[in-house]
N, C-alpha and C positions, 0 to 999 in steps of 0.2 A: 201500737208497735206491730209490725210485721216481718216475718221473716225475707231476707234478701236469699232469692236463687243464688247457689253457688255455680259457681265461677264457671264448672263442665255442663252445665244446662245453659250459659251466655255461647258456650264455643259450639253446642251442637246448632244451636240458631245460626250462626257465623258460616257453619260449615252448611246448613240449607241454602241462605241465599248464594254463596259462593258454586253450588253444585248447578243452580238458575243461572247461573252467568256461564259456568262452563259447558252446558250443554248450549246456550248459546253463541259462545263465542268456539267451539273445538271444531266446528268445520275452517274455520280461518286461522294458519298454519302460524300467520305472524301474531293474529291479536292472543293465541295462544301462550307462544312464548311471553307475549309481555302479562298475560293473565298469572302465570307460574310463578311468573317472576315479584310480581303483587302482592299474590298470594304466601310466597314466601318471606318476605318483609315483614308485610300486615302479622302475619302468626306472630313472628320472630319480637317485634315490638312490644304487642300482647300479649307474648308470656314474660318481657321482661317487667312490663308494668304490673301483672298481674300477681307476678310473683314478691315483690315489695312494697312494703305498706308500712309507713310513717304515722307512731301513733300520740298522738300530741296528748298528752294525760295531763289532766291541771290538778289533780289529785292523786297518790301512788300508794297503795298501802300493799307491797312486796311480798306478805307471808312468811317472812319470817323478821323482819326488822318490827321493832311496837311501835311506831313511829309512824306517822300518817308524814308524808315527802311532798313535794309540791313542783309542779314546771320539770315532767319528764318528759321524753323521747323515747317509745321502743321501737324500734326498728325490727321488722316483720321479713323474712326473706324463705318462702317456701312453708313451709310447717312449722319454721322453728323462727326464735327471737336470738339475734345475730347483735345485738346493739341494745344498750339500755344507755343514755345520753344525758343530763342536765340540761334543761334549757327545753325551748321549743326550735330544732334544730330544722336547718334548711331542708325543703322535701326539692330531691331532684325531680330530673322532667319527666323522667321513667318512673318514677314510681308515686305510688298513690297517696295522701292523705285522709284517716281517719281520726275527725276532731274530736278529741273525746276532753277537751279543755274544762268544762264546766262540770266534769263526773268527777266521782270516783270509782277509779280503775283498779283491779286485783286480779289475781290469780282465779280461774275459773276452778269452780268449788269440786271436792271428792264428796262422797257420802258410801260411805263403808259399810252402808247395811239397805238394801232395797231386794223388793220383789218386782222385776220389772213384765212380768206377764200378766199381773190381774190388779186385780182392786177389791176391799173390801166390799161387799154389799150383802143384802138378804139373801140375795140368789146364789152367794158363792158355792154353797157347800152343795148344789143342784147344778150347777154348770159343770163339775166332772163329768157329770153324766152324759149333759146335751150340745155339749162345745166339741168339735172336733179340734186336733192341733193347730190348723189350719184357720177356724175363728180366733183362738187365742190370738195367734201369729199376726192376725189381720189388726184387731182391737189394739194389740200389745205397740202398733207404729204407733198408734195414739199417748199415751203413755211415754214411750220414746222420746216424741219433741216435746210435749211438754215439760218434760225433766230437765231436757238440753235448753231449753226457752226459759228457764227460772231459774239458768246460770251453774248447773250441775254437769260440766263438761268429762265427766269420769265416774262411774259409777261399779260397786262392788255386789254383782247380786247373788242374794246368799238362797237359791233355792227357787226351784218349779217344778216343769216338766221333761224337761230338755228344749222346748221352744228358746226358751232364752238364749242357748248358742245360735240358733239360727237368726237371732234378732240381731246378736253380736256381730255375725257375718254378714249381715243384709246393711248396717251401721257403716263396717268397715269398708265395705263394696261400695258404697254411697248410692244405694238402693231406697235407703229412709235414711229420715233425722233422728238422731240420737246419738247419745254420748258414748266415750268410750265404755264398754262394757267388760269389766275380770268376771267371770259365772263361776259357783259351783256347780252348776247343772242341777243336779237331785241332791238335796242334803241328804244326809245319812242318819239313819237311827239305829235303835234294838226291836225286836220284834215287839210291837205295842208302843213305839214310843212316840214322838212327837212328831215325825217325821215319816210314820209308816204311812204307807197309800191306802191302805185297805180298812184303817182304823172307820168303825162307822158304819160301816156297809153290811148286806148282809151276809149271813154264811156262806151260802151259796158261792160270795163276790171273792172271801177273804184270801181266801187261797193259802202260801206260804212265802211271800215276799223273800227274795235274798239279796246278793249284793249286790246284781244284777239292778235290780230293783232301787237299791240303796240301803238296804238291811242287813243288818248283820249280827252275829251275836257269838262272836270267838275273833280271836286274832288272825285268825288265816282267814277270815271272810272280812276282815276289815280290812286287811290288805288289796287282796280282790276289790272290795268295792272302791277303795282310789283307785286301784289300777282302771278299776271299769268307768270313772267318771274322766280319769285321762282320754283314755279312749275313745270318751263319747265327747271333748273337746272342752273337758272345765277344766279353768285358769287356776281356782281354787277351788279349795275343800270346806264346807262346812260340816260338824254333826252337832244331833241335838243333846247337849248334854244331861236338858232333865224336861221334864213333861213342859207343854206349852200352853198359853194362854188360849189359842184359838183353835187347836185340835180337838177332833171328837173323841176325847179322853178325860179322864176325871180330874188325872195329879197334873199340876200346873210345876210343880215344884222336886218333886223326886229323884233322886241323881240312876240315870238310863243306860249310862259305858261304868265298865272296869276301869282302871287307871292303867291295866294292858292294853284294853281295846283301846282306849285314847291313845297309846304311846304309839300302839302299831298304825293306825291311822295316820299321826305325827311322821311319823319314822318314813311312811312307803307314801307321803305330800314330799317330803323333804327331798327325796329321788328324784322328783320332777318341778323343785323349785317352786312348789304350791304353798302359800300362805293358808293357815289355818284359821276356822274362827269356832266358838263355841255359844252356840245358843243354850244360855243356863240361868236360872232363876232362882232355885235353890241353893246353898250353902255348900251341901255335899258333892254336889255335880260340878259346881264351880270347883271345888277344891281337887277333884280328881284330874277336871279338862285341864289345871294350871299345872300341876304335878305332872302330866303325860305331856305339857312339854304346847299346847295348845297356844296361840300368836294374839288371838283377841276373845276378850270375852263378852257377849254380847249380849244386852239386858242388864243382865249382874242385880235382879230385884232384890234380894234377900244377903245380898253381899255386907260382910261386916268386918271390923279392921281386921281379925285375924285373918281373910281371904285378902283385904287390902295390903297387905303387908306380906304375903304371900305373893298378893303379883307383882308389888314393886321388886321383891327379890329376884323375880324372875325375868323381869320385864316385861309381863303383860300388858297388851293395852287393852283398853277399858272403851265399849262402844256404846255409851246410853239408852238412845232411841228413845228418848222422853217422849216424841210425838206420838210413836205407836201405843203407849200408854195412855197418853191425857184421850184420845180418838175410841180407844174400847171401853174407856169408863164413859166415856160420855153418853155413848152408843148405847151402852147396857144401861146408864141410868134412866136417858130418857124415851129409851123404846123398846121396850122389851123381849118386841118380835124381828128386832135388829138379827141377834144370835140367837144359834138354837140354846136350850134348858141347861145343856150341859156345861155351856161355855160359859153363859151368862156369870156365874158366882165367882168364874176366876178372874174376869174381865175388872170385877167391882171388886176384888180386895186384891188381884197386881197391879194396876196399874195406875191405879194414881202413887204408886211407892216408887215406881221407877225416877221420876223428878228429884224426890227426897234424898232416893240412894246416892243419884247425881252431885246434889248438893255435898253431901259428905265424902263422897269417896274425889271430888275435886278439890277439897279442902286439906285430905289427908296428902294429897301430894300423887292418888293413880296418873300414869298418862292417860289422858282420854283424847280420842280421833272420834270424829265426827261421824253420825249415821243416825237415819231417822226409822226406820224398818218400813218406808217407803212403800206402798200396794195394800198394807195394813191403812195407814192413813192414804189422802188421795195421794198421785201423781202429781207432781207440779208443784204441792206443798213443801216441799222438802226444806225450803229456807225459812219455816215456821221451827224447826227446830233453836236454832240460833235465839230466837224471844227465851226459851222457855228455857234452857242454858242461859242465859243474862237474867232470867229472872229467880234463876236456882244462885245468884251469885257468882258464873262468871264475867268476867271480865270482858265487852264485845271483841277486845281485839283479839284473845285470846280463844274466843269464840270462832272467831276466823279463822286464825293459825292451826284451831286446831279440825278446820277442814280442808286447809289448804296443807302445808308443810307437816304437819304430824303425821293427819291423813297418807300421805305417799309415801311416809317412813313405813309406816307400820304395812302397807302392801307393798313395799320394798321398790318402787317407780319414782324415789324423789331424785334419781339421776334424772329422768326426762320431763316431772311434773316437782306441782306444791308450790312453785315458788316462782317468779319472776325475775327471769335468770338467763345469762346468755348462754346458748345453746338448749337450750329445754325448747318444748314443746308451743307454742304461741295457744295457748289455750287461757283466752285472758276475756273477762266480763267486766260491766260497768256499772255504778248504779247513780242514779240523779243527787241526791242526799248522801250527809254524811254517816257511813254505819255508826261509828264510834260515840257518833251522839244519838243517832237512833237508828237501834237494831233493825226495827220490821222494815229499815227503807229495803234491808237484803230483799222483800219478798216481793221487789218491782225496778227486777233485774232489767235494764236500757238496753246492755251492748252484750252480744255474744259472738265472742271468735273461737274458733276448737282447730286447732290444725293450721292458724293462718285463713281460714275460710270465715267471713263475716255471714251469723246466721241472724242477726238480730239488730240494730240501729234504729 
């Protein structure tokens, strides 16, 4: 499979050979006019074809219906889907056909929790030092297509450097491939928590992080620090509710905000229509980030019905990332000079629990939206989550639904995404096999459209 050039890289070739005809034909007054004349058709034609695309699907599974549909029509007109039809309906002469008869067609996948600037490796916690922004940034396209190529056409990243708005805007520019991008830019912490920069370093390096920074440790510096990740172009807000698996810090688990700090965070997201998420592992961290009022809980390792029951009252959603778990135990059991010393013991008793919590707290009834914590595990893998959710005992459809259609409720985008739907977005993948009878065929995604633009066939 290879990706197909989009559409503005066929029309700047169009517009080279046509600039070799006009320098040879502009001394001659009349082959002039009729070259103008040509040339204005030929475009006019070309963007009517270009711009409609008939999608014959012999398989339809919508994202929100349970019901796998058979012999559709989507009808593709500019970015958006104009027509959803029964049958394999007439393709006019202007517009295109894309045969996707022998797939299965869906909605192009969210994933609610990635790091799209780096990757786990031995070198990671050394590259602060010897990477400039600017390497990030370069590697970081890498990572980009691959994500968008394994059918993840919308992505929620919860945390870097600030690189990631610039990837955002180079995405949106159609600069590089990659999916849509919501950033929080720099999660948020308390001083020492999971999310401090300087955790690790030596004294000399540490300094006094604030919110600038993303640190914070009062309510008027939590404020400040959304206001400062507005400013510096994030869609959303993360903080880290309680220590982390892979920071150079000891507690994996200890709750790191007030239930002030969380609210006022909550409170001054809310002013600029930011979704919030909370990275928390622990009980009590969990219970504070749900009480201030927090949109997603992310991990949720140590979660137990009474925090279950607590966020269905609240309507919390529930974000697993079972991959980024099953990836750190692995890592730490069978290489020990994977992670540094420090990290290594939390790696081996959180994370093969993450899976477990999974299983129970989708039993009890949490909503859970899909998210794999993406850059912990590789790029590209991200529809390896889906196995291991069907293997925890969901249900595959409901496995889908809930990266497609849930997924866009809980980041508040199911007006333009989630679901295959007229007017929404044409952000629609394909895959050769049936998911519903088996999951991993997710992980060998056929077709990719994001926008109406064909990346993949």
């Amino acid at each position: 499979m290879v990706a197909i050039v989009p559409l503005m890289n066929e029309k700047i070739l169009i517009l080279l050979i046509f600039n070799i005809l006009y320098r040879t034909f502009k001394k001659h007054l009349a082959l002039m006019k009729l070259f103008n004349a040509a040339l204005f058709i030929i475009f006019s034609l070309y963007h009517v074809q270009a711009q409609v695309k008939y999608l014959h699907c012999g398989h339809l599974i919508d994202g929100q219906s349970k019901s796998v549909q058979s012999s559709k029509t989507i009808i593709v007109e500019a970015n958006k889907i104009i027509d959803i039809r029964d049958g394999y309906a007439t393709v006019p002469d202007t517009a295109e056909l894309v045969d996707l008869t022998d797939q299965y067609v869906m909605p192009g996948f969210i994933d609610m929790h990635v790091h799209i600037e780096g990757q786990s490796s031995p070198q990671r916690y050394s590259e602060s030092f010897s990477m400039n922004k600017a390497d990030v940034a370069l590697r970081a396209t890498m990572y980009c297509e691959r994500t968008l190529m394994a059918g993840f056409t919308t992505v929620r990243d919860l945390g870097g450097s600030g690189v990631n708005v610039s990837l955002r805007k180079a995405i949106n520019a159609g600069y590089i491939l990659g999916p849509r991008i919501l950033t929080a830019e720099k999660s948020l912490a308390t001083t020492g928590g999971h999310a401090d920069p300087s955790n690790g370093v030596k004294d000399e390096l540490k300094g006094d992080p604030g919110p600038k920074e993303g640190v914070i440790n009062s309510i008027e510096e939590a404020k400040k620090a959304v206001r400062q990740r507005y400013k510096n172009g994030a869609d959303c807000i993360k903080i880290t509710a309680t220590g982390g698996v892979l920071s150079l810090a000891k507690d994996g688990m200890g709750p790191q905000f007030t239930i002030a700090e969380v609210k006022a965070v909550v409170d001054a997201a809310d002013d600029y229509g930011f979704v919030t998420a909370a990275h928390a592992h622990g009980k009590e961290g969990m219970r504070r980030a749900i009480l201030g009022g927090i949109h997603t809980i992310e991990h949720g390792t140590f979660m137990d019905e009474e925090i279950m029951d607590l966020m269905i009252e609240k309507g919390t959603y529930y974000v697993p990332t079972i991959s980024a778990g099953m990836f750190v135990y692995e890592k730490a059991s069978t290489n020990p000079m994977y992670f540094p010393a420090i990290i290594r013991p939390k790696a081996l008793a959180i994370g093969p629990l993450i899976k477990e919590t999974f299983a129970k707290a989708h039993k009890y009834g949490v909503k859970i939206a899909f998210g794999t914590d993406t850059g912990v595990s590789p790029h590209g893998d991200n529809a390896k989550e889906f196995e291991h959710m069907v293997d925890a005992g969901m249900a595959p459809m409901d496995a889908i639904i809930s990266a497609t259609k849930i997924a866009s409720e809980a980041l508040r985008i199911d007006d333009m995404q989630g679901t295959l739907s007229t007017g929404k977005y044409a952000d629609i993948i394909a895959v050769d096999q049936n998911p519903i009878e088996d999951i991993t065929s997710l992980q060998q995604v056929a077709f990719v459209m994001k926008d109406g633009v064909v990346y993949k066939q």
